[in-house]
Each structure stands twice: as C-alpha cells, then as structure tokens.
C-alpha positions as CSV (number, residue, x, y, z in Angstrom):
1,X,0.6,63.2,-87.9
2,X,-2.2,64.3,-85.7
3,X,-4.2,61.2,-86.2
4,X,-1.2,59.2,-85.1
5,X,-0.6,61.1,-82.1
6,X,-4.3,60.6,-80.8
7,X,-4.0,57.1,-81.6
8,X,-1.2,56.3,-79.5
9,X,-2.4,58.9,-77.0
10,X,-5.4,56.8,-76.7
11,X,-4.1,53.5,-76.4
12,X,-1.7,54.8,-73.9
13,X,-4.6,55.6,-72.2
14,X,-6.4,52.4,-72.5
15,X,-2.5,50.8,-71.4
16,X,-3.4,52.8,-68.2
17,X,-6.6,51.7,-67.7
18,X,-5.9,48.5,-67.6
19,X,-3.0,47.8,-66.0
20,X,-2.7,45.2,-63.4
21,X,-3.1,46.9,-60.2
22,X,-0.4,45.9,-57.5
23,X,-0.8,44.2,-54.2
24,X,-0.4,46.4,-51.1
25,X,-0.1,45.9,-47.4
26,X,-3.0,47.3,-45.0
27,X,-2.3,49.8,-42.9
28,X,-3.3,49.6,-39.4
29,X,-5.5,52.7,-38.8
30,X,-6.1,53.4,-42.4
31,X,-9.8,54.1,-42.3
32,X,-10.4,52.9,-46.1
33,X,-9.2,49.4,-45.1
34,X,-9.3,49.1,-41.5
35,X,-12.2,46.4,-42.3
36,X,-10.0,44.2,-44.1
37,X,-7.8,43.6,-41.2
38,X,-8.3,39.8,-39.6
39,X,-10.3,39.5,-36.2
40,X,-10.9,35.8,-36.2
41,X,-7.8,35.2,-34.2
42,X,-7.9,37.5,-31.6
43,X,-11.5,36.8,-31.2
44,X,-10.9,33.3,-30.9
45,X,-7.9,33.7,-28.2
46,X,-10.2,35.5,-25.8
47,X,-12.6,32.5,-25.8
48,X,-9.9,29.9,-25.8
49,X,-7.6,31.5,-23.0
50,X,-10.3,31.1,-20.7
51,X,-12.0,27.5,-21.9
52,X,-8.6,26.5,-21.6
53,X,-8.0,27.5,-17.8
54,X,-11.0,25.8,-17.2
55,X,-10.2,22.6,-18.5
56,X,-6.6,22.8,-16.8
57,X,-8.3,23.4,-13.3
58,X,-11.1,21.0,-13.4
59,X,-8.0,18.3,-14.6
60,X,-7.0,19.4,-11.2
61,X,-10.2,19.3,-9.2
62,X,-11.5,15.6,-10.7
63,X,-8.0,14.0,-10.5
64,X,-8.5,10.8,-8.5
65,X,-6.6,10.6,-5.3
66,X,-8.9,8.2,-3.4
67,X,-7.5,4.6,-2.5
68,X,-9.8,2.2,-3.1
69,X,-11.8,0.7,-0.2
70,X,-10.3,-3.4,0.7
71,X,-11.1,-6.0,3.5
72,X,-10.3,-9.3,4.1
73,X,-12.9,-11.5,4.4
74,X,-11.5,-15.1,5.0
75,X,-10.0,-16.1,6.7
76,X,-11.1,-14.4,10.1
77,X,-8.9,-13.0,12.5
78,X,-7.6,-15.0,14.8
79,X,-9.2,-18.5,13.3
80,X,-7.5,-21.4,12.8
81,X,-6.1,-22.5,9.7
82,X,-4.2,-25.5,7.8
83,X,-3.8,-27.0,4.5
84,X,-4.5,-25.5,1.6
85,X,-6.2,-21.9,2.5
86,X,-8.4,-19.8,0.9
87,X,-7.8,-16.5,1.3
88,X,-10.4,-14.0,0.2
89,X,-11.0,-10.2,0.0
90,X,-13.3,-7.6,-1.5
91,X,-12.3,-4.1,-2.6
92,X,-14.5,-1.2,-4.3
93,X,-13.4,1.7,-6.1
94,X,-15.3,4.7,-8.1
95,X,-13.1,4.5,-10.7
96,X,-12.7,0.7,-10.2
97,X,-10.1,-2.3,-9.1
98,X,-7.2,-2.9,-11.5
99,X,-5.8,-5.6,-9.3
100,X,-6.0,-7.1,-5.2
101,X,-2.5,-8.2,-4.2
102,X,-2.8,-10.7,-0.7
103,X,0.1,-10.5,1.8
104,X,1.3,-12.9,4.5
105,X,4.2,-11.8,7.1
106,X,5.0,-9.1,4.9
107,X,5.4,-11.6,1.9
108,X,3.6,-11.4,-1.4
109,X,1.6,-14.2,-1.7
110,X,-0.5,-13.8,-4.6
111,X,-2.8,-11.1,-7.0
112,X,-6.1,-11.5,-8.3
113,X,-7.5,-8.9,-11.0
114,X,-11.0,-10.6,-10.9
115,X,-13.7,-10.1,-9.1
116,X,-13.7,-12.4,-6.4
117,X,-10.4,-11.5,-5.5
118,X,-8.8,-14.9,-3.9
119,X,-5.5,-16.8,-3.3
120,X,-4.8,-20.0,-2.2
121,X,-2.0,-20.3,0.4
122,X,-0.2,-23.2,1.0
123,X,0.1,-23.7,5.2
124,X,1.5,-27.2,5.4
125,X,5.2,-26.7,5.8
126,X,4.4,-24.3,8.4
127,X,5.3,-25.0,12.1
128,X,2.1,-25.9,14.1
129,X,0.5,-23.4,16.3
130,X,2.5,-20.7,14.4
131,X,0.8,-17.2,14.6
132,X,0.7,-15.5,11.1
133,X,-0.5,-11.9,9.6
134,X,-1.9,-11.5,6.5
135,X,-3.6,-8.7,4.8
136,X,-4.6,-7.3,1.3
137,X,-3.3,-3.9,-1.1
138,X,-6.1,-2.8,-3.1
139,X,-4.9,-0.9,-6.2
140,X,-7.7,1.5,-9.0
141,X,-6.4,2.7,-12.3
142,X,-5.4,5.8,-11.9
143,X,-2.5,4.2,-9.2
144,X,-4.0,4.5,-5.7
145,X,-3.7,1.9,-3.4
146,X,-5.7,1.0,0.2
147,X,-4.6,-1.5,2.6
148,X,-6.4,-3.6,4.4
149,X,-6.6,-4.5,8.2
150,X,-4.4,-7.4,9.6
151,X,-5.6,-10.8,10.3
152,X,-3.8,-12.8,12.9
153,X,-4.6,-16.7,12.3
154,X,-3.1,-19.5,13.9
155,X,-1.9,-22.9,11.6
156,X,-3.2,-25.9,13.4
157,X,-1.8,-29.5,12.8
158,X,-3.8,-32.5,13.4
159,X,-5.3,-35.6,12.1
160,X,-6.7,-34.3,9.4
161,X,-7.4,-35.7,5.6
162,X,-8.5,-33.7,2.6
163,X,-11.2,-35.3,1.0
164,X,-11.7,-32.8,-2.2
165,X,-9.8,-29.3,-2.5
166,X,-9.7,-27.5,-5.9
167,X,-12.0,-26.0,-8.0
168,X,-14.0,-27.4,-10.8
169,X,-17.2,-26.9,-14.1
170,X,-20.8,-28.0,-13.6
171,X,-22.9,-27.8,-17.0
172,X,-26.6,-27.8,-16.2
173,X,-27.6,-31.4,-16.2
174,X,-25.0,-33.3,-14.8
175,X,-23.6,-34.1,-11.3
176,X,-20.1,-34.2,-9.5
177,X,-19.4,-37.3,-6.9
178,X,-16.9,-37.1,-4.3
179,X,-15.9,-40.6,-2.5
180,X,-14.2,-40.9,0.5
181,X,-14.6,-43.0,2.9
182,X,-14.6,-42.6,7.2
183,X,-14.9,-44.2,10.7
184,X,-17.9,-43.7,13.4
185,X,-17.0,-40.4,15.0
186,X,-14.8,-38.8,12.9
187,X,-16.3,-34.7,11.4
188,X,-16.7,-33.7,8.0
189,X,-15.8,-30.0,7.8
190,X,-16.4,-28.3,4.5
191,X,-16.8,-25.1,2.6
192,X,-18.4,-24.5,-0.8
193,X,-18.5,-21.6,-2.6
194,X,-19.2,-20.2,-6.6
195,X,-16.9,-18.7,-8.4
196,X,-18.9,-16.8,-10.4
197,X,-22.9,-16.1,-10.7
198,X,-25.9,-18.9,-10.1
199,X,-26.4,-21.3,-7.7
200,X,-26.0,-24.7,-6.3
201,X,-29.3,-26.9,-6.9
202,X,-28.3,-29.4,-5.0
203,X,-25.3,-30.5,-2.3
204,X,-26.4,-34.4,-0.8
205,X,-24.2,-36.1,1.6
206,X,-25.1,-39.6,1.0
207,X,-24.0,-43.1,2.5
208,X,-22.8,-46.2,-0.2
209,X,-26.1,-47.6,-0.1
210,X,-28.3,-44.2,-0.9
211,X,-25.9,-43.2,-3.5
212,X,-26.8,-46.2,-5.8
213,X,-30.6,-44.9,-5.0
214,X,-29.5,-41.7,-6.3
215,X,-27.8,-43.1,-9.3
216,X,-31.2,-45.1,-10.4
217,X,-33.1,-41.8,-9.3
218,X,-35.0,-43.9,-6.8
219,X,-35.8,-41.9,-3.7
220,X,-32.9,-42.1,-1.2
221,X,-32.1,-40.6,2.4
222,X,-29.4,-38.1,2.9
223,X,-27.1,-37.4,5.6
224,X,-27.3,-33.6,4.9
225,X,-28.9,-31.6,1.7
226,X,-28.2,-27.8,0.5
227,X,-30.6,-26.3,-1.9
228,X,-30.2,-23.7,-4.4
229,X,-27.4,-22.3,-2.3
230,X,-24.6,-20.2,-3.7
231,X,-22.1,-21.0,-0.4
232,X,-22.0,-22.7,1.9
233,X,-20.3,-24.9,5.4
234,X,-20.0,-28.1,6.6
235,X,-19.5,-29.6,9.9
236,X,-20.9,-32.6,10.9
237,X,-20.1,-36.1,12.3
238,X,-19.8,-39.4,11.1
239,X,-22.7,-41.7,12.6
240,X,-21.3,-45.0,11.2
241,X,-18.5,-46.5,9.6
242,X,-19.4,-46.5,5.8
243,X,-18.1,-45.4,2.3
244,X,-19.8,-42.2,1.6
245,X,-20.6,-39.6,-1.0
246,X,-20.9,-35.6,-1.6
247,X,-22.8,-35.3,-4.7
248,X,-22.7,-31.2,-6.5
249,X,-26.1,-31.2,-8.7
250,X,-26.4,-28.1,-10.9
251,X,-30.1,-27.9,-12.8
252,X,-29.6,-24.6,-12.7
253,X,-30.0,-23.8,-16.9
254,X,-26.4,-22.6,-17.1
255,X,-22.8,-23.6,-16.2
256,X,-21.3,-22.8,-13.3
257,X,-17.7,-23.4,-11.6
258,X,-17.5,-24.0,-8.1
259,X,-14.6,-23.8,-5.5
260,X,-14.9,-26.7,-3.0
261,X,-12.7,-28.1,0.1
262,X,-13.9,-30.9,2.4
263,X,-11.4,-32.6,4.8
264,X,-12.0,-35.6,7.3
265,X,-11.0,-34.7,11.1
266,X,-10.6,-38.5,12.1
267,X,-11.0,-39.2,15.9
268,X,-8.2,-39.9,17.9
C-alpha cells in the first residue's frame, strides 16, 4: 500500500512538473515583464509623424505654379502678310512645354507639341488690307499656361505667285530643283528655314542655262548662293526674262527636312 501511494504521489508530481504552462497577457507596469512589451511602433510613429510633415510641406513649397515663358517670333508686328503664313513661336519652361497653341482674332488656329512650335495659316480668303491679332498660349505639364504678346499684321493682296511653299526631306547627297519661270523686273522674295538640326550646304539661284552646267557639274554662275546656312531670306530682282532655278544641296552627312516658301512679285 505504501509503495503504491508514493508511486502515484510521484508521478503526480512529475504530471506537475510538466504540465504545459498557459499563455498570459502582460501587464503594463509589471516589472517582471515590462521588457516584453512592443516599442517598435511607437518608436517608429515619432520618426514618421514628423518625415511625414515634411514631405507634405515641401509637396507644398516645390509645387509648380510658374507659366511658362512664350513669344511670337514670326510673323512681326505690324508686317505684312499673305498666302500661306508661317506663324512661329518659342516657349521655355523648367519643368518643360507640353504643347504651344497659336491664336488669331481670338480663334484657335493651330497647336504644336514640338519644338519648333509653328502653324501655317491660311490668309487668302481674307479681305485685303485687313488688320489681324494673333498671339500664342504656352502650356508645361503640371497645367500652367503664359500668353504671349499680340501681333497686329496687315494681309496684303497683290500680284503675287507662289513659286514653292511646303515642306520637304533632303538625304545627304542629293539635290532639290525648283523651276519657275519670270519676267525682267519682277522680285523673288523667299524664306528658308530647317525644321530640325544641320544645315543647308548649299542654296543657288541659277538661270536655264547655268542649271544644265550644274547638272554636268561643270562650273556655272549663280544669281545668288547661301552656304552652310540653317535660315535664311530672299529678296531680289529679276535681271532678265529667263526660266530659272533654286537648287537646295545638302552634303551635309545626314538628312535633313527643310521648310521653304518662295513667291514671284511680278511687276505691274
């Protein structure tokens, strides 16, 4: 009896020892397990409370509320205009152009996204000697627009003939002819300008006879000759009455698209 009563005694005892213990909730305060309470959080709150106003207010401080800069740059004020008119403008921005929207007499006219920002406007169903006002809106990304001044330009009428207007390619290597053909003392008046980077390597103004010269690659003598230019104008008279050529050379190494317009002023 004894030896049964230690036995179960004992493994009472070892039941007691090894029971699973049970899971408790810390007590705030309790100074045996104070250090298993959590302190990442709180610790992280007072660094992110603060980061966090910081970020807000310089959202607040770098926020761009500056138009962009715009002018127009053709045509001038109070210049005469007719045909087919280029109308041109630059416009600068920190945070840079999204898009340049051109304006006559109030009217959308065109937009241009691309660097240079240009239009073409259309002034030949326009009464002559009309007065008009154009001017450009400049917009950046982050929604700001500038304005421009206003250009007042008259539309002027007369005997006048285009000769080339449009835009067009020039690999390296090759050349563009332009015929036309005009009286003793009428004007040339031209403008030539690239749409893009590189040069011109060559603009000739040539009579008939020179231009077949030009075609053999003999020497030849030219009315007027541009080199290595990027833009340029033209106004000039008409010595004889001939059929004559503007020859666009590019041996430049590269491709390059121009934007011309040449018209014929014929004498009264």
């Amino acid at each position: 009896m004894s030896f049964r009563k230690e036995a179960r005694s004992e493994v009472r005892s070892h039941r007691a020892k090894c029971r699973t213990p049970e899971l408790a909730a810390v007590k705030m305060g309790d100074p045996q397990r104070e250090h298993l309470r959590p302190v990442l959080p709180k610790a992280a709150a007072r660094l992110l409370f603060p980061l966090l106003a910081l970020v807000l207010a310089g959202c607040w401080l770098f926020e761009d509320s500056s138009p962009p800069v715009c002018q127009m740059l053709q045509p001038t004020d109070s210049s005469l205009v007719s045909g087919i008119v280029l109308v041109r403008a630059e416009a600068t921005d920190t945070s840079g152009v999204s898009e340049v929207e051109f304006f006559v007499d109030g009217s959308r006219i065109g937009t241009d996204a691309t660097r240079p920002y240009e239009v073409e406007w259309d002034t030949r169903n326009l009464e002559n000697q009309s007065w008009h006002q154009l001017f450009c809106r400049a917009e950046d990304f982050s929604g700001n627009k500038g304005y421009s001044d206003t250009v007042n330009v008259q539309v002027s009428v007369g005997s006048e003939q285009d000769i080339f207007h449009g835009r067009f390619s020039l690999q390296s290597g090759y050349y563009w002819p332009v015929q036309f053909s005009a009286e003793l003392g009428d004007t040339v008046a031209g403008e030539f300008r690239l749409s893009g980077p590189g040069v011109l390597s060559r603009f000739i103004w040539l009579d008939a006879g020179n231009y077949r010269e030009f075609q053999a690659g003999r020497s030849y003598s030219a009315i007027l000759e541009e080199v290595n230019r990027a833009e340029f104008t033209v106004r000039a008279g008409v010595t004889k009455s001939d059929s004559f050529y503007l020859v666009f050379l590019n041996t430049s190494g590269s491709q390059i698209t121009c934007w011309v317009r040449f018209s014929l002023e014929q004498r009264q």
